[in-house]
Backbone as numpy.savetxt, mean C-alpha at the origin, in Angstrom:
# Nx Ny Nz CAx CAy CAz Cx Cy Cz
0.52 -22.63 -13.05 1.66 -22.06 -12.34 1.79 -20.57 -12.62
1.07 -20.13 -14.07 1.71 -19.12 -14.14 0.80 -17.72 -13.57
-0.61 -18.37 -13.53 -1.45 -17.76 -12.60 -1.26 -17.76 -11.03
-0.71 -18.74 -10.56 -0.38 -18.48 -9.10 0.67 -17.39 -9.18
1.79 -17.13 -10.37 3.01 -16.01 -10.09 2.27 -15.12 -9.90
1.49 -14.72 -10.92 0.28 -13.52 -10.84 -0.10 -12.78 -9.60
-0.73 -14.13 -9.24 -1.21 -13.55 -7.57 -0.35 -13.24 -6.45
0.92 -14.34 -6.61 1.96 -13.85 -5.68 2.57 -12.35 -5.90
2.82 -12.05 -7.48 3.46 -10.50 -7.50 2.25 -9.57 -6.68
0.85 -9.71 -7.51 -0.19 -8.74 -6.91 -0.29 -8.26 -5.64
0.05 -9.88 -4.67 0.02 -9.91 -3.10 1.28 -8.69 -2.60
2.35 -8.89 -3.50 3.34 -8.22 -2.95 3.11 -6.19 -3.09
2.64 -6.09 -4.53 2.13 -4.94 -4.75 1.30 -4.47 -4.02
0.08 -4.97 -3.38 -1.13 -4.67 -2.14 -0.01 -4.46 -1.03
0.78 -6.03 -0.47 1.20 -5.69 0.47 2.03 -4.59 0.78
3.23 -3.71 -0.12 3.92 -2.49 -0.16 3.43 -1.24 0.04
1.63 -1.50 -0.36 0.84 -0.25 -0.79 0.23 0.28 0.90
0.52 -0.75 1.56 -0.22 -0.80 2.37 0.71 0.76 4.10
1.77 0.92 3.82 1.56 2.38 4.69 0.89 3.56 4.12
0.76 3.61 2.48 -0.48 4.35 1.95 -1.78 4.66 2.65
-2.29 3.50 2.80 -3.68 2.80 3.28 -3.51 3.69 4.97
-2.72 2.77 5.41 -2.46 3.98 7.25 -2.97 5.19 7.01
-1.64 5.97 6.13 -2.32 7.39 6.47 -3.51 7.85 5.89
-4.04 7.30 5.02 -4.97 7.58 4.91 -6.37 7.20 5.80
-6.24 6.16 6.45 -7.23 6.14 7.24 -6.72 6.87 8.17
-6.14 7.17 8.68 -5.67 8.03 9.91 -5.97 9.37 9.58
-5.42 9.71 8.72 -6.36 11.36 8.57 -7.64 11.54 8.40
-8.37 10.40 8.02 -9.40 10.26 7.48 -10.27 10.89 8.57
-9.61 9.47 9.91 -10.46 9.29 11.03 -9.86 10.78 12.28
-8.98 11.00 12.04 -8.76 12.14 12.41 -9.88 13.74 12.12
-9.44 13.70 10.79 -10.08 14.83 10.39 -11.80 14.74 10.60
-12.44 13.27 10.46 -14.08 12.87 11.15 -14.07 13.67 12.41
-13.31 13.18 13.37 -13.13 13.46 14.78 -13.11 14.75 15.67
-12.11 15.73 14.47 -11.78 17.06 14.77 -10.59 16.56 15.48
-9.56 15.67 15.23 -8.41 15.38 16.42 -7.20 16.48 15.72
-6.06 16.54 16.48 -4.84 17.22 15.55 -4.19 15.96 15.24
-3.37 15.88 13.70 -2.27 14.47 13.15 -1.35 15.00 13.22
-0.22 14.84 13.16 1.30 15.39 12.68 1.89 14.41 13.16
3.33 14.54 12.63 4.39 13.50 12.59 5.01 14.16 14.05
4.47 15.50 14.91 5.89 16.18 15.56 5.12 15.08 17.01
4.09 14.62 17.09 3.87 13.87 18.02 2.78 12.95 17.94
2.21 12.19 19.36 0.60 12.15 19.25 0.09 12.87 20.25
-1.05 12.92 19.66 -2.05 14.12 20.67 -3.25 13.41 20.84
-3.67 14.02 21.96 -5.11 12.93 22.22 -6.17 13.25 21.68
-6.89 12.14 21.34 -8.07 11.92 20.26 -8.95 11.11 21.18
-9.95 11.60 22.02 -11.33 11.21 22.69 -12.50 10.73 21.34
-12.75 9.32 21.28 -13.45 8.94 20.55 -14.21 8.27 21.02
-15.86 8.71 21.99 -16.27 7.26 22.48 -16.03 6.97 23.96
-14.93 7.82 24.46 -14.64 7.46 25.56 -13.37 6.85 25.35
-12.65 6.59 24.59 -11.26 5.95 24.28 -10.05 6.78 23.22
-9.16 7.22 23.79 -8.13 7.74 23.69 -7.54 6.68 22.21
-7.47 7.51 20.95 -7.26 7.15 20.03 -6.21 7.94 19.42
-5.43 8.40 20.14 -4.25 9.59 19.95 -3.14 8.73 19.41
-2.65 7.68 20.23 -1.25 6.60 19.76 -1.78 6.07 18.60
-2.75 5.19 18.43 -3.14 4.85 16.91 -2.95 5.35 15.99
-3.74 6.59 16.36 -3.17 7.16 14.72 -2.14 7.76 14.27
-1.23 8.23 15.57 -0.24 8.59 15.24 0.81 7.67 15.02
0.54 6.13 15.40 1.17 5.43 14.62 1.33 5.40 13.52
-0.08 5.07 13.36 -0.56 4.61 11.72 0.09 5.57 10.62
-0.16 6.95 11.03 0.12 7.99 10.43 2.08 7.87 10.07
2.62 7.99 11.07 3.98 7.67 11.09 4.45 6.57 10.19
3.75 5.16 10.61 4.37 4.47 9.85 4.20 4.48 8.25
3.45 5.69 7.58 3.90 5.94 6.51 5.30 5.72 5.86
6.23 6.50 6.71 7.33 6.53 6.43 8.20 4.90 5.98
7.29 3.48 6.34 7.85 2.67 6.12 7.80 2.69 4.42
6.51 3.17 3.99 6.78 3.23 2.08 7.99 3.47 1.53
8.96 4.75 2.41 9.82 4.56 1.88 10.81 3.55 1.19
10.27 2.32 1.84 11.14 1.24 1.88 10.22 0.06 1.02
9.05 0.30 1.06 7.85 -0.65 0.10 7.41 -0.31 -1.06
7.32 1.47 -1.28 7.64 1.41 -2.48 7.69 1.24 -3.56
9.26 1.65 -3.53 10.03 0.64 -4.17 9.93 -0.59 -4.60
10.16 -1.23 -3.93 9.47 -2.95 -3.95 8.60 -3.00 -4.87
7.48 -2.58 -4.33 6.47 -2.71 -5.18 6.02 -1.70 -6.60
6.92 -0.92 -6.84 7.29 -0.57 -8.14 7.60 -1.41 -9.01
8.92 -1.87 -8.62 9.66 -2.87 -9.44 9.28 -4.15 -9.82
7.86 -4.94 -7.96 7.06 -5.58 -8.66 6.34 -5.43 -9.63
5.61 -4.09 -9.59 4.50 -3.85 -11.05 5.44 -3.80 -12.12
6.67 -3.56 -12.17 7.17 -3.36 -13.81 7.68 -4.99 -13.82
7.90 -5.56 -12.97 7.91 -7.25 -13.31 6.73 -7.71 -13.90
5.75 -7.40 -13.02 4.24 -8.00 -14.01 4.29 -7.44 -15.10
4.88 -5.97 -15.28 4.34 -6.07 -16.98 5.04 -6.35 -18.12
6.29 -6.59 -17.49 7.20 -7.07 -18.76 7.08 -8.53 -18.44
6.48 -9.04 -17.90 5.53 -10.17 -17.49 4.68 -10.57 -18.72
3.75 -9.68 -18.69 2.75 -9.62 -19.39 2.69 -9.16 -20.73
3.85 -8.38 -21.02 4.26 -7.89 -22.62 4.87 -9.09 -23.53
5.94 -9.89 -22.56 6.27 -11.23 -23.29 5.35 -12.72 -23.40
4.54 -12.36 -22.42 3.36 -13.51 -22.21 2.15 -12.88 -23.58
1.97 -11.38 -24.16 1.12 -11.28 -25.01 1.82 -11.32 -26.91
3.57 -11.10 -26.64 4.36 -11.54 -27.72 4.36 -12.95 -28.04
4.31 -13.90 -26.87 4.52 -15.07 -27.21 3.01 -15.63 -27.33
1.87 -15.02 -27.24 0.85 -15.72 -27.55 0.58 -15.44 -29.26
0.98 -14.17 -29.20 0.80 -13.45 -31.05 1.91 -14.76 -31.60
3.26 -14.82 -31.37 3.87 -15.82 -32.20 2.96 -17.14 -32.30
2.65 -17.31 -31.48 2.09 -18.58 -31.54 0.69 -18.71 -32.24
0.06 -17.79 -32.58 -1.18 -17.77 -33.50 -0.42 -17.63 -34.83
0.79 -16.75 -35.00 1.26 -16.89 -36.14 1.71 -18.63 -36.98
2.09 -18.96 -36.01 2.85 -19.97 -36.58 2.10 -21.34 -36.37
């Protein structure tokens, strides 16, 4: 059980991290491209023959949801580790005794 909590906090930490991940592929694939990014709009991005301008200026934008994930997932990682500070106290007691 206490390995499945594990994975559930981790899941939540990946999942928060994840408007990180956007902008960074979005500038990424931007800056490959030679396209312009900014938050003041989207601009068109010819890639291929396909207009990749809304994508990334999604992607890019929805950065702004971190504001709100975060968090979250801050407070998840300091759960895992005071998680993990009383899970390595209570293994030391228990070799003691």
């Amino acid at each position: 059980m206490k390995r499945f909590t594990y994975v559930i906090l981790w899941g939540v930490v990946l999942i928060c991290s994840l408007p990180m991940l956007g902008i960074a592929w979005s500038s990424w694939f931007a800056n490959k491209h030679g396209c312009t990014l900014n938050e003041a709009g989207y601009h068109p991005c010819i890639v291929n023959g396909s207009d990749w301008g809304h994508s990334l200026g999604a992607a890019f934008v929805g950065g702004w949801f971190g504001l709100i994930t975060f968090p979250i997932g801050l407070a998840t990682l300091l759960v895992i580790v005071t998680m993990m500070v009383f899970g390595l106290i209570k293994k030391r007691r228990e070799r003691k005794a």
